[in-house]
ChimeraX commands (.cxc) that place a marker at each C-alpha (Angstrom):
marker #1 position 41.16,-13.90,-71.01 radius 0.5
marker #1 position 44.81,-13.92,-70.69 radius 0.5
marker #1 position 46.06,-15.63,-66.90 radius 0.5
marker #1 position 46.95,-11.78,-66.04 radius 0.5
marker #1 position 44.24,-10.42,-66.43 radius 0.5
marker #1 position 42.59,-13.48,-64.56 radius 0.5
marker #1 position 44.73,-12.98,-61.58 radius 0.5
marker #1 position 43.82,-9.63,-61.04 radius 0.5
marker #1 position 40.32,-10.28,-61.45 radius 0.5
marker #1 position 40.86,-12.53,-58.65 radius 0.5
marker #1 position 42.54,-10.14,-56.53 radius 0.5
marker #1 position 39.58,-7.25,-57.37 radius 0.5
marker #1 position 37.47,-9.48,-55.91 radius 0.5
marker #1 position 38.80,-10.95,-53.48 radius 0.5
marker #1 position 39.71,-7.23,-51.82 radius 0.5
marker #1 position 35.89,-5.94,-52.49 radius 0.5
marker #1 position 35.17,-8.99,-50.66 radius 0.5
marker #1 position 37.61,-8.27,-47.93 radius 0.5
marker #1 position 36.73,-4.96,-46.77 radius 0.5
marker #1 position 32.96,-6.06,-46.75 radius 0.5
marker #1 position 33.37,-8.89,-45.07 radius 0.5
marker #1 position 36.57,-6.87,-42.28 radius 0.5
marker #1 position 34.00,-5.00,-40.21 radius 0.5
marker #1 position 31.66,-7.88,-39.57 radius 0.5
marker #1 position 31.40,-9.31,-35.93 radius 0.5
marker #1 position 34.05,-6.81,-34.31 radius 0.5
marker #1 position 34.04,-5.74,-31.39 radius 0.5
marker #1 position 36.23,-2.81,-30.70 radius 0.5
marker #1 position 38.65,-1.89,-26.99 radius 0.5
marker #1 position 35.89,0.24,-26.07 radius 0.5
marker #1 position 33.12,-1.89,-26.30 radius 0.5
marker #1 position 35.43,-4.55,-24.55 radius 0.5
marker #1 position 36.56,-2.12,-21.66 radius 0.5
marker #1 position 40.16,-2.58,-22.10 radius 0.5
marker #1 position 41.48,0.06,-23.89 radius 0.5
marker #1 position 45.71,-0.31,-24.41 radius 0.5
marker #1 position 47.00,2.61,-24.14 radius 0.5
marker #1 position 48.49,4.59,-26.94 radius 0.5
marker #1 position 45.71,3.08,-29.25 radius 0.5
marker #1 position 42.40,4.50,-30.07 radius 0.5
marker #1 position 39.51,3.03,-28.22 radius 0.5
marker #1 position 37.64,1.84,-31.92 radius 0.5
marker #1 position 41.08,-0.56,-32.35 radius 0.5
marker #1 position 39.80,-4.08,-32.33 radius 0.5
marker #1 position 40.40,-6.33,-29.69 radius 0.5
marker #1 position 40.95,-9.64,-31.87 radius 0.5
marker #1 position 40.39,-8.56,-35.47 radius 0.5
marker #1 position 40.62,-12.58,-36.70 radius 0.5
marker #1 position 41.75,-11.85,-39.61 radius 0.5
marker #1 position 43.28,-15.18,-40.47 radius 0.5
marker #1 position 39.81,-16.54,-40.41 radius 0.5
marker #1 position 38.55,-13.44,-42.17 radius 0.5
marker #1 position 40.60,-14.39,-44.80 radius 0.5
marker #1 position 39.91,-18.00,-44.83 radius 0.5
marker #1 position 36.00,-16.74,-45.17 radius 0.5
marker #1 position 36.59,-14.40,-47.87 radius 0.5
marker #1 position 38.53,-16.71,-49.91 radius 0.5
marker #1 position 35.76,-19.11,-49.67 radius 0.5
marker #1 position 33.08,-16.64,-50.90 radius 0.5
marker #1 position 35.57,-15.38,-53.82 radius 0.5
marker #1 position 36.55,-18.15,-55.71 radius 0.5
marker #1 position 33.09,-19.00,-56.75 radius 0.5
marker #1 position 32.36,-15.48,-57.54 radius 0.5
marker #1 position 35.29,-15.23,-59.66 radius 0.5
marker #1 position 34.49,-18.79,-61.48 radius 0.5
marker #1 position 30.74,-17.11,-62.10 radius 0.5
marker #1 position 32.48,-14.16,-63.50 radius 0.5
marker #1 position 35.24,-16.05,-65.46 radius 0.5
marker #1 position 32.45,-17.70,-67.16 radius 0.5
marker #1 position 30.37,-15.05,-68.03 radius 0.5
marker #1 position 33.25,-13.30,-70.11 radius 0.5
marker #1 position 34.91,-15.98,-71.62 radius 0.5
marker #1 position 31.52,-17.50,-72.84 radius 0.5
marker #1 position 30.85,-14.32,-74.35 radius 0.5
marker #1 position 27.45,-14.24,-72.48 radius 0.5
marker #1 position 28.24,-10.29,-71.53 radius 0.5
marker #1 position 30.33,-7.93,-73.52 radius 0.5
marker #1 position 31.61,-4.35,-73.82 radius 0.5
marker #1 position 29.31,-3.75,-75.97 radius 0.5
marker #1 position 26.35,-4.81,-73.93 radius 0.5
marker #1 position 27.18,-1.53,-71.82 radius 0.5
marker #1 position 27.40,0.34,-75.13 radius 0.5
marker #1 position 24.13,2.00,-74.94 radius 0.5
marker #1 position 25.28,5.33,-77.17 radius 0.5
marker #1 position 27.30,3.35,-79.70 radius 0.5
marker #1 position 30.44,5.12,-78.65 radius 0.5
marker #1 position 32.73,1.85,-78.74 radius 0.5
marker #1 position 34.20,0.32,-81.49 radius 0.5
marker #1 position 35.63,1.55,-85.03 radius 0.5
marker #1 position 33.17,3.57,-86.30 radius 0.5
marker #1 position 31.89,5.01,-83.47 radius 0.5
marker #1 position 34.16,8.66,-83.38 radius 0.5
marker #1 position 32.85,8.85,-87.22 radius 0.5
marker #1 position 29.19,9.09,-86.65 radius 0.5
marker #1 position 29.91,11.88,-84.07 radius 0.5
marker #1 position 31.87,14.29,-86.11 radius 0.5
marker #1 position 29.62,13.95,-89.01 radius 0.5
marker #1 position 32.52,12.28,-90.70 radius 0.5
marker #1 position 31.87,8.98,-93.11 radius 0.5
marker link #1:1,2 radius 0.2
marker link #1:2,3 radius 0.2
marker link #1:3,4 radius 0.2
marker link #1:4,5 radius 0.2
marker link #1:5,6 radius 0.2
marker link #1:6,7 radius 0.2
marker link #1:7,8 radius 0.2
marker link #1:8,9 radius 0.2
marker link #1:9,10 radius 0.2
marker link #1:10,11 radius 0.2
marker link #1:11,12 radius 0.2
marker link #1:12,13 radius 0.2
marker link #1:13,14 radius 0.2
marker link #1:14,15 radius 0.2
marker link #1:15,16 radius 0.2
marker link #1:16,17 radius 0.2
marker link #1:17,18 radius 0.2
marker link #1:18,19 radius 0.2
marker link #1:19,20 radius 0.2
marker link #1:20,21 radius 0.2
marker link #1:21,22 radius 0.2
marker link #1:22,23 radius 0.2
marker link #1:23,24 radius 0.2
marker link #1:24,25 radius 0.2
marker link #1:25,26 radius 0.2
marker link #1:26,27 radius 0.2
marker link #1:27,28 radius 0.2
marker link #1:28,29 radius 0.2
marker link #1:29,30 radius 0.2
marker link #1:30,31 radius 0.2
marker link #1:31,32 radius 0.2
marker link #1:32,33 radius 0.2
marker link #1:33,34 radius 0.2
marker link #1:34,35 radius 0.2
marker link #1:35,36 radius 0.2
marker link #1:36,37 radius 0.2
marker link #1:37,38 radius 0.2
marker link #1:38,39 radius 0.2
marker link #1:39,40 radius 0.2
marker link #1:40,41 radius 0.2
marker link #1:41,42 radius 0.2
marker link #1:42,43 radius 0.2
marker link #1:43,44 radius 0.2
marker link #1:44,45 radius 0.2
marker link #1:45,46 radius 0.2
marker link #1:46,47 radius 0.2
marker link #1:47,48 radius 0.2
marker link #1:48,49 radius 0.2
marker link #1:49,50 radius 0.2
marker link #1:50,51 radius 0.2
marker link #1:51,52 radius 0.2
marker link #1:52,53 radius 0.2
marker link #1:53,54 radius 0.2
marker link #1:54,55 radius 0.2
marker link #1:55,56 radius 0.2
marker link #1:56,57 radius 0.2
marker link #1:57,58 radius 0.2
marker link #1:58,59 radius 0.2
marker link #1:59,60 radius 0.2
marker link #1:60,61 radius 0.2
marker link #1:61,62 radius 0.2
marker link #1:62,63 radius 0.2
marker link #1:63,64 radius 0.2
marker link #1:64,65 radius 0.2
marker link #1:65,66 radius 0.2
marker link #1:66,67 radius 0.2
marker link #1:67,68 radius 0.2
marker link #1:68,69 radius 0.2
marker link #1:69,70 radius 0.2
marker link #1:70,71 radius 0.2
marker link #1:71,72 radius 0.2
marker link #1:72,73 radius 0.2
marker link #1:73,74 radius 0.2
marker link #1:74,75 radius 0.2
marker link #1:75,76 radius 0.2
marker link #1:76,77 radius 0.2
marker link #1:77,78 radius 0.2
marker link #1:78,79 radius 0.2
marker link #1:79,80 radius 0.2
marker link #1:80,81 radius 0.2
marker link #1:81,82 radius 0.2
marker link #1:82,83 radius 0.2
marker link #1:83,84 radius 0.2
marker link #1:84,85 radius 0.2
marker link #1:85,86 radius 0.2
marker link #1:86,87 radius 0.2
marker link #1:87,88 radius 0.2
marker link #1:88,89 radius 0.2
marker link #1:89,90 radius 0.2
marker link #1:90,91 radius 0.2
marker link #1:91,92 radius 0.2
marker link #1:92,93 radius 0.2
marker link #1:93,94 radius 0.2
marker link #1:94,95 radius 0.2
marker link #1:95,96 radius 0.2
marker link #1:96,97 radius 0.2
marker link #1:97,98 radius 0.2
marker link #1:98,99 radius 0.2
view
């Protein structure tokens, strides 16, 4: 796995993460009973979203070491998810009935 490619694993994951882990434990103007005005009343009051981030971070950089592992060791492939034998070189030639 080139660095890339590694990077943007990272960043896949770390965004899934994110907007899992965004809506937790918030508590919207409405539910506070100060609504600002010109904002909508399901607008956050204190989003925390340094600490969100601190929280995701945590949680994705072992997930992303687990996952790291697993492909460069080889352990799951492409063609582990290859369950009609359409990857690979020969596999447009046993469709068309060519040899």
């Amino acid at each position: 796995m080139a660095i890339t490619s590694a990077l943007v694993l990272l960043a896949v994951i770390w965004f899934m993460v994110f907007f899992i882990v965004l809506p937790l434990r918030l508590q919207t103007q409405h539910e506070a009973g100060d609504v600002a005005p010109g904002t909508p009343r399901s607008a956050p009051t204190n989003p925390n979203l340094k600490r969100k981030a601190r929280i995701v971070t945590a949680i994705t950089l072992p997930l992303w070491a687990i996952t790291c592992a697993i492909i460069l060791t080889g352990t799951i492939t492409v063609d582990d998810f290859d369950l009609f034998h359409r990857f690979g070189p020969g596999a447009g030639a046993s469709s068309s009935g060519e040899q």
